[in-house]
LOGUKE-809963 format. One line per 5 residues: number of its first residue (from 1); their letters; for each residue y, x, z of C-alpha. Coordinates in nm, 3 decimals. Example, Ala and Ser with C-alpha at 12.3 -4.5 7.8 and 13.67 -1.06 7.14 Angstrom:
! LOGUKE-809963
1 = AS = -0.450:1.230:0.780 ~ -0.106:1.367:0.714
This chain:
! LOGUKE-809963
1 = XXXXX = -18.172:3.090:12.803 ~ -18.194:3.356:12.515 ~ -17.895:3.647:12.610 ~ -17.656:3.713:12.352 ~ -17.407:3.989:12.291
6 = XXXXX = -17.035:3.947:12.435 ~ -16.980:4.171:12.165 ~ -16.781:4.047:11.862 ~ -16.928:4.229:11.508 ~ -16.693:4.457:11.304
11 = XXXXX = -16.661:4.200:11.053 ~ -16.433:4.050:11.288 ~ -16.194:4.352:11.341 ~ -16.141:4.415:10.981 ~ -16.042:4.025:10.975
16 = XXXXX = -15.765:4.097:11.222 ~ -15.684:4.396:11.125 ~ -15.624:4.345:10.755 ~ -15.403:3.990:10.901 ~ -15.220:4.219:11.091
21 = XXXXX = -15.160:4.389:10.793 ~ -15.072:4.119:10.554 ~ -14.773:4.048:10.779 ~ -14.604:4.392:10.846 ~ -14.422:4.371:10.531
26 = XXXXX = -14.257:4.036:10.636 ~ -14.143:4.247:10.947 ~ -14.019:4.550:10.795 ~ -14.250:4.733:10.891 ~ -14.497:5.023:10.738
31 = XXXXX = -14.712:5.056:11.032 ~ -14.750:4.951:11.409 ~ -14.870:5.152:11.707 ~ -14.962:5.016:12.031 ~ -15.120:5.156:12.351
36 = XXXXX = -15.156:4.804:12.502 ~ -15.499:4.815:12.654 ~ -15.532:4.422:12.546 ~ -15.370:4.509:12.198 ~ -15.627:4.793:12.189
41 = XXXXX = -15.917:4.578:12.242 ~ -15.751:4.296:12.012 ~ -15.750:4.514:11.720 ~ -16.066:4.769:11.789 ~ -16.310:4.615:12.006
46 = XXXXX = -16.259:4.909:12.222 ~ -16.233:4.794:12.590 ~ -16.089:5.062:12.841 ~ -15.944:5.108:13.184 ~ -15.570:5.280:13.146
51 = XXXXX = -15.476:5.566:13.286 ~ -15.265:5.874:13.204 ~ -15.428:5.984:12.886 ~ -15.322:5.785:12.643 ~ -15.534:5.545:12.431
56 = XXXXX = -15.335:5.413:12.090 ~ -15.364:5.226:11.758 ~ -15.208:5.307:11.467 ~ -15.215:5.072:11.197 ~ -15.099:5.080:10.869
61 = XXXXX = -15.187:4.975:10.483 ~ -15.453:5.203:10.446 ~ -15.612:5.300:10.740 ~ -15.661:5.207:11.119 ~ -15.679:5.477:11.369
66 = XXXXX = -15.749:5.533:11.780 ~ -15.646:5.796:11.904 ~ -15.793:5.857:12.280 ~ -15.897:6.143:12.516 ~ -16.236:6.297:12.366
71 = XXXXX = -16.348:6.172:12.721 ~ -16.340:5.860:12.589 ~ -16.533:5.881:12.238 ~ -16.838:5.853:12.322 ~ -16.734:5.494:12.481
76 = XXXXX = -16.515:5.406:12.182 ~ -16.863:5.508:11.975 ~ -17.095:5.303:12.231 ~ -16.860:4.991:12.211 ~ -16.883:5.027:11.782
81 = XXXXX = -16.460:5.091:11.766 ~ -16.362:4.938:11.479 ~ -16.128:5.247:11.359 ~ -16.147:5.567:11.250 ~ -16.121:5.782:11.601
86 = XXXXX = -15.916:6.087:11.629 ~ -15.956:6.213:12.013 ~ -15.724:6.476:12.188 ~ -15.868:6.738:12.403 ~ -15.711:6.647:12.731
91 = XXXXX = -15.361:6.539:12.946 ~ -15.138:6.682:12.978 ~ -15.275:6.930:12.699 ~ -15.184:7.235:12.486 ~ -15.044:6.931:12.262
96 = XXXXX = -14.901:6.620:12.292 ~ -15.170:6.374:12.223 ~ -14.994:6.101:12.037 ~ -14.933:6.441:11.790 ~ -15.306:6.407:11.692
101 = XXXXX = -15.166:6.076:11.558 ~ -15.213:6.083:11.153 ~ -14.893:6.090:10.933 ~ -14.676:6.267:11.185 ~ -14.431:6.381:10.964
106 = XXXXX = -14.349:6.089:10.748 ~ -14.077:5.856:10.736 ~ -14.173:5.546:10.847 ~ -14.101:5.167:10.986 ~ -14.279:5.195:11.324
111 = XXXXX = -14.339:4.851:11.506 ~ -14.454:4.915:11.922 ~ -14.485:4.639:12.175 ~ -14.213:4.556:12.427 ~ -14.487:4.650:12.650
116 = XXXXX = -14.483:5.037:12.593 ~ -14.312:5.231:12.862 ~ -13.987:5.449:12.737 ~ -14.203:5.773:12.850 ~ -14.434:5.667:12.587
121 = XXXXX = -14.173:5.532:12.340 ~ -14.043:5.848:12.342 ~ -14.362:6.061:12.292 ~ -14.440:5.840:12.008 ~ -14.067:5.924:11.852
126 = XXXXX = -14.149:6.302:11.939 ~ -14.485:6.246:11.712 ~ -14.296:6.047:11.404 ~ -13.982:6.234:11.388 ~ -13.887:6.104:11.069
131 = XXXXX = -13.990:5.732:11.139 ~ -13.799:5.440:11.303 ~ -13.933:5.305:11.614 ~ -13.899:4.909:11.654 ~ -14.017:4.650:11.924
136 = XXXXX = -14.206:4.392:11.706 ~ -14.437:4.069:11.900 ~ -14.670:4.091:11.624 ~ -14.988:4.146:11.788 ~ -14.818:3.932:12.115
141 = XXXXX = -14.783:3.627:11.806 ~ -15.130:3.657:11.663 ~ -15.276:3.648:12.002 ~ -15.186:3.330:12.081 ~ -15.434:3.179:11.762
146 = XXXXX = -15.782:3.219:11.838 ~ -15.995:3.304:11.607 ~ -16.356:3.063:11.637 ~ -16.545:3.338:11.738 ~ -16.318:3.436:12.029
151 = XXXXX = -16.337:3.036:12.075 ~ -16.688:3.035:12.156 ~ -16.638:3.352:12.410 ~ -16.369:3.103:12.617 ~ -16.633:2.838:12.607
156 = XXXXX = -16.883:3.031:12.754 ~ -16.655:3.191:13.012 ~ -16.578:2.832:13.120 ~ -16.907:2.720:13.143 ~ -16.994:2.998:13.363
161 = XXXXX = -16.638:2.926:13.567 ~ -16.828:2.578:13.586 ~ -17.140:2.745:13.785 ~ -16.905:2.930:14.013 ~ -16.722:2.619:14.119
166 = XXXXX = -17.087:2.463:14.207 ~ -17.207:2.738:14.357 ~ -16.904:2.764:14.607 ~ -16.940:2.401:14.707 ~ -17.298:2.487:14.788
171 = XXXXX = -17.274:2.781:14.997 ~ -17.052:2.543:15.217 ~ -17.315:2.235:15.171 ~ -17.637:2.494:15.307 ~ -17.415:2.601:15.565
176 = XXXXX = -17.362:2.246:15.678 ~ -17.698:2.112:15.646 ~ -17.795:2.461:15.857 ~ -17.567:2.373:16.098 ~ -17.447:2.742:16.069
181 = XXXXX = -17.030:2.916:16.070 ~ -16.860:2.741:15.748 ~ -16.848:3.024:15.503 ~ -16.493:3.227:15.545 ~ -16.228:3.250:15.219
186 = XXXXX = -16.370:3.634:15.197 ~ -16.735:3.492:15.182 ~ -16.669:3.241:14.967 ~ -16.487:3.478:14.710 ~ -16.779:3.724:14.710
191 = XXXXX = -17.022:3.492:14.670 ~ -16.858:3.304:14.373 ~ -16.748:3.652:14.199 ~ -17.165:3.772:14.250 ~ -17.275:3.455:14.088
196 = XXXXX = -17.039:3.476:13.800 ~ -17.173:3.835:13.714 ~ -17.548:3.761:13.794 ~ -17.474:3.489:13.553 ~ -17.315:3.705:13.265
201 = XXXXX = -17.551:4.055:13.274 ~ -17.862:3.771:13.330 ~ -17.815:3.611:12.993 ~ -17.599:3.819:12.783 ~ -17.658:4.182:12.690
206 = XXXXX = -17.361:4.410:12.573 ~ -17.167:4.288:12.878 ~ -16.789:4.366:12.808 ~ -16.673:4.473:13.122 ~ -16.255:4.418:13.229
211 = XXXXX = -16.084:4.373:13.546 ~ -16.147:4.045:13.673 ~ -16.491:3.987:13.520 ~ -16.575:3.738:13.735 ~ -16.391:3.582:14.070
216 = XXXXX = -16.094:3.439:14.204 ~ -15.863:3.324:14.502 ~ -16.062:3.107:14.773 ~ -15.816:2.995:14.996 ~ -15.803:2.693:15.281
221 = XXXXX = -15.618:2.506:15.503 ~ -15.222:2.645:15.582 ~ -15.310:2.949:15.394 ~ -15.349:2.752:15.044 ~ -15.007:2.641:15.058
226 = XXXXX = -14.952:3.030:14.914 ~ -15.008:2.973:14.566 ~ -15.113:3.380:14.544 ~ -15.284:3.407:14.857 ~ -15.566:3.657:14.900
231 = XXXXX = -15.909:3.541:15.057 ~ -15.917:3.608:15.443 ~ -16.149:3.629:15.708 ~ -16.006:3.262:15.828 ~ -16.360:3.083:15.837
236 = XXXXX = -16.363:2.701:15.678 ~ -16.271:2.427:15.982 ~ -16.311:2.067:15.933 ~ -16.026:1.843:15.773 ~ -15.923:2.145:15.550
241 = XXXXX = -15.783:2.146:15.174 ~ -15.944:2.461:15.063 ~ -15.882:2.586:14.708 ~ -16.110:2.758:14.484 ~ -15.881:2.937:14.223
246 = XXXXX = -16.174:3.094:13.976 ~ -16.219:3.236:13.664 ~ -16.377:3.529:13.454 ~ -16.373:3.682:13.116 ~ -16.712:3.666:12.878
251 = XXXXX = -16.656:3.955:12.554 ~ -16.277:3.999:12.743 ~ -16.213:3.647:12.718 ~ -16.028:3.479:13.040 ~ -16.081:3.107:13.124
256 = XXXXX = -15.995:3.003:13.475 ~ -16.091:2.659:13.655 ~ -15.915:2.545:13.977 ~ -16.015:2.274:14.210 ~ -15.890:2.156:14.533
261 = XXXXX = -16.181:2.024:14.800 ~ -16.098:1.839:15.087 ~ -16.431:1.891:15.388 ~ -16.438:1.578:15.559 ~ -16.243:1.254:15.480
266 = XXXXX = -15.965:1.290:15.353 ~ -15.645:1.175:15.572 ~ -15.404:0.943:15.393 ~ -15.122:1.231:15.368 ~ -15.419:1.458:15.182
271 = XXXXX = -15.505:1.181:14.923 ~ -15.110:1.111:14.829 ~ -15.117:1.486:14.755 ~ -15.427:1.542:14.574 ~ -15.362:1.236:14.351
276 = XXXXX = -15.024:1.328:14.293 ~ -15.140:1.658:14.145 ~ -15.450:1.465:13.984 ~ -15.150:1.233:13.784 ~ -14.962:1.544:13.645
281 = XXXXX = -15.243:1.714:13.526 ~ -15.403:1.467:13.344 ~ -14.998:1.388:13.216 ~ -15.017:1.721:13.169 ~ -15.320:1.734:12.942
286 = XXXXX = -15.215:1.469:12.695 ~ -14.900:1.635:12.641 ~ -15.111:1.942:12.486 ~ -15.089:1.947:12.174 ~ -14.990:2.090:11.801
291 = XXXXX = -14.672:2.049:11.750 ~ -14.549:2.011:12.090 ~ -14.278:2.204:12.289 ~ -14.411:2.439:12.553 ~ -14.113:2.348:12.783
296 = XXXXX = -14.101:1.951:12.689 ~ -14.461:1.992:12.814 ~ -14.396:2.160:13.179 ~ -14.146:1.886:13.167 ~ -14.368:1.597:13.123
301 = XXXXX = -14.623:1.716:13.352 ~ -14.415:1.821:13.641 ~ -14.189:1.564:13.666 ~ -14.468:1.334:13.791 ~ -14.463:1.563:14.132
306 = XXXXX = -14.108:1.509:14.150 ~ -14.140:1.133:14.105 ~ -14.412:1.129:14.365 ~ -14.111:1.263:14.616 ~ -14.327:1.559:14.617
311 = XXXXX = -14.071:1.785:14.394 ~ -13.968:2.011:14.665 ~ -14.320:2.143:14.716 ~ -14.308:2.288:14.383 ~ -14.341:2.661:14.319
316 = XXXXX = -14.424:2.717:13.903 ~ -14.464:2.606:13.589 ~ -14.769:2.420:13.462 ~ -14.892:2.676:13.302 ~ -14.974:2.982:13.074
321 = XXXXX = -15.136:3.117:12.792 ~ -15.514:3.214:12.797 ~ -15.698:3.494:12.592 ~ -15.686:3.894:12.630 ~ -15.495:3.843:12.949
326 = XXXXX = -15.523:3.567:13.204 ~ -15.190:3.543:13.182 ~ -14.938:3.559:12.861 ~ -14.757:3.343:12.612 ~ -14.687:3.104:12.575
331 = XXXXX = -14.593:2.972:12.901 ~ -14.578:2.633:12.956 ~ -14.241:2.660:13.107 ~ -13.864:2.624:13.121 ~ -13.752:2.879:12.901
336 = XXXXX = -13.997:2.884:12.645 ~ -13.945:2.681:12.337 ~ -14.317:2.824:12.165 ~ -14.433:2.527:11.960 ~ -14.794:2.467:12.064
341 = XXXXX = -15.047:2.517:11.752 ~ -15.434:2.467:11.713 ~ -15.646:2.691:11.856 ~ -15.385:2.832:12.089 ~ -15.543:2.821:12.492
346 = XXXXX = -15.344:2.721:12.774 ~ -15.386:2.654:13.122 ~ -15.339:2.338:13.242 ~ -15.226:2.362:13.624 ~ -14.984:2.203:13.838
351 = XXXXX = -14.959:2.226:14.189 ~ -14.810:2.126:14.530 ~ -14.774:2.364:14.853 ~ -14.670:2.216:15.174 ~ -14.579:2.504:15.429
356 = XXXXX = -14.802:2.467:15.760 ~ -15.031:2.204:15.580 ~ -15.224:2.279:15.228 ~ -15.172:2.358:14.889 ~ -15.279:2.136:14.622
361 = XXXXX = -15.356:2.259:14.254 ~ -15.620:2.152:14.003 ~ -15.672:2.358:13.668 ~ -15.823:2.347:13.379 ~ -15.828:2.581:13.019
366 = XXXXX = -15.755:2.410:12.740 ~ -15.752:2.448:12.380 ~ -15.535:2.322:12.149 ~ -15.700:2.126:11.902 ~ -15.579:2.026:11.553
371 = XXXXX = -15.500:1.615:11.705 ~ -15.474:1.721:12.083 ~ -15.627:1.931:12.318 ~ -15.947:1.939:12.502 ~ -16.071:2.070:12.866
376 = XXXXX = -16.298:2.391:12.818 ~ -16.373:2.342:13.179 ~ -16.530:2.045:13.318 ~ -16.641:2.029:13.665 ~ -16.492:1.670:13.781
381 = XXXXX = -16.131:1.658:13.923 ~ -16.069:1.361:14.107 ~ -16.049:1.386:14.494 ~ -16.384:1.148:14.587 ~ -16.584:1.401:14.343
386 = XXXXX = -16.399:1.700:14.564 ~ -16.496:1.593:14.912 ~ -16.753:1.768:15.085 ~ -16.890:1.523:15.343 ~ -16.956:1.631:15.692
């Protein structure tokens, strides 16, 4: 397969950037600032680990700046920033570093995420004086709409989520047909998360390189009835539901697939649950779509657990938004009345956790189309495609 770059051209940036733009007006605003790492990487291309020195975009009608630690230039250079870079010597410093910010001493409309901390909020009012300070969900709102290039980066971070999925049933298949120990959750986790990156530096180049690049939660038997449990040493045991919760991120991208394996044939109690799950998320998945309320949807999908008599085994929503983040809006949820819109990714996953027994979840990303939705992830979902014969 020919590699290509995770990279995403400047072209891009300035597309975002002068969208961003076109809608500050509409916000009262003159100008927005945010030290979001996501927002950051949204806006620039510049991907970055956060720490104490701060790392900030300012953007306004004329210009778009990053200010960072010089540290970092050369990285913000490397990665092609799309912004004009003004770095700071060091933190703390001589100077505040959000002073090296351009236009310090105008008045000024200032929209900042609900994410930034008040220590920051209040360096940045230190910096602008003169200017107003405002939370805004601007850059949160044009998130949520992918643009087709960062389409195609999902699509490929599923298909590789794909490959993991396979290659965790096989470590467990070799291991039978060896007659060898089952693979424990720990194994199974680094195995999946080493395939996922041989995958991505193996045919891409410019690898874009975030926290979860490539991995997941491998969970089985009474432990997967913890919908956040971490991988153990428990080792694999015949009978078990065993959960492989995966996912990675191709040019910063997150898609995540989940699939629930029974080893062995499944008992009668383990087939009620899987199909139960199996039901809501396909319920789920044709409730995706423009137009429709994130909420209504949760609604739809979960309340074929609860008719299933399985409602008090429930422990979230459905699901979440996809992109920057693994998780953020919207979020298919109570609460959350975010009209779904085209080319807006979601995840798709219900789930059931039965203390002392199993959990049960199956997930999929999907992307809201213009007449629906449709599964970037594809490895099969019903339970006789999930069992892994003794």
């Amino acid at each position: 397969m020919a590699s290509w770059s995770q990279r995403l051209p400047a072209e891009h940036y300035r597309t975002v950037q002068d969208a961003l733009r076109g809608r500050l007006a509409g916000a009262g605003l003159d100008a927005l600032c945010t030290d979001d790492p996501n927002d950051v990487a949204y806006l620039t291309g510049f991907f970055h680990h956060p720490g104490e020195r701060p790392v900030a975009v300012l953007l306004d009608a004329d210009r778009t700046v990053l200010v960072l630690p010089e540290l970092e230039r050369e990285h913000a250079q490397a990665q092609r920033a799309a912004a004009e870079l003004v770095a700071f010597p060091e933190y703390p410093g001589l100077r505040p570093p959000l002073s090296y910010l351009p236009g310090t001493n105008r008045r000024a409309r200032i929209g900042v995420p609900g994410s930034m901390t008040l220590a920051r909020r209040d360096a940045l009012a230190a910096a602008f004086p003169a200017a107003t300070l405002s939370v805004t969900p601007l850059v949160d709102t044009m998130r949520q709409i992918k643009y087709p290039a960062e389409i195609a980066l999902h699509a490929e971070a599923a298909r590789i989520t794909d490959r993991m999925l396979v290659a965790g049933r096989e470590l467990i298949e070799q291991a039978l047909r060896a007659g060898t120990d089952l693979p424990s959750e720990a194994e199974l986790a680094a195995h999946v998360g080493g395939v996922g990156t041989g995958i991505m530096y193996a045919e891409h180049t410019d690898v874009v390189v975030v926290g979860l690049l490539a991995g997941g939660l491998v969970y089985a038997g009474a432990n997967s009835a913890h919908p956040h449990a971490l991988p153990s040493g428990y080792r694999l045991r015949a009978g078990d539901t065993f959960m492989l919760s995966l996912g990675c991120a191709v040019g910063g991208r997150y898609v995540e697939g989940e699939r629930t394996f029974v080893l062995g044939e499944p008992s009668a109690q383990q087939r009620r649950y899987h199909d139960a799950v199996r039901e809501a998320q396909q319920v789920g998945a044709d409730a995706i779509r423009p137009g429709a309320v994130s909420s209504e949807v949760n609604r739809q999908c979960l309340q074929v657990i609860v008719d299933a008599g399985f409602g008090g085994y429930l422990r979230h929503r459905q699901g979440h938004g996809i992109g920057l983040g693994m998780h953020e809006p919207p979020w298919l949820a109570d609460g959350d009345d975010t009209a779904l819109a085209a080319n807006m990714i979601v995840s798709n996953e219900p789930g059931l956790y039965v203390p002392e027994h199993a959990g049960y979840r199956i997930s999929d990303s999907m992307l809201v189309t213009e007449t629906g939705s449709r599964r970037l992830t594809s490895y099969p979902r019903g339970l006789d495609d999930l069992v892994i014969s003794l």
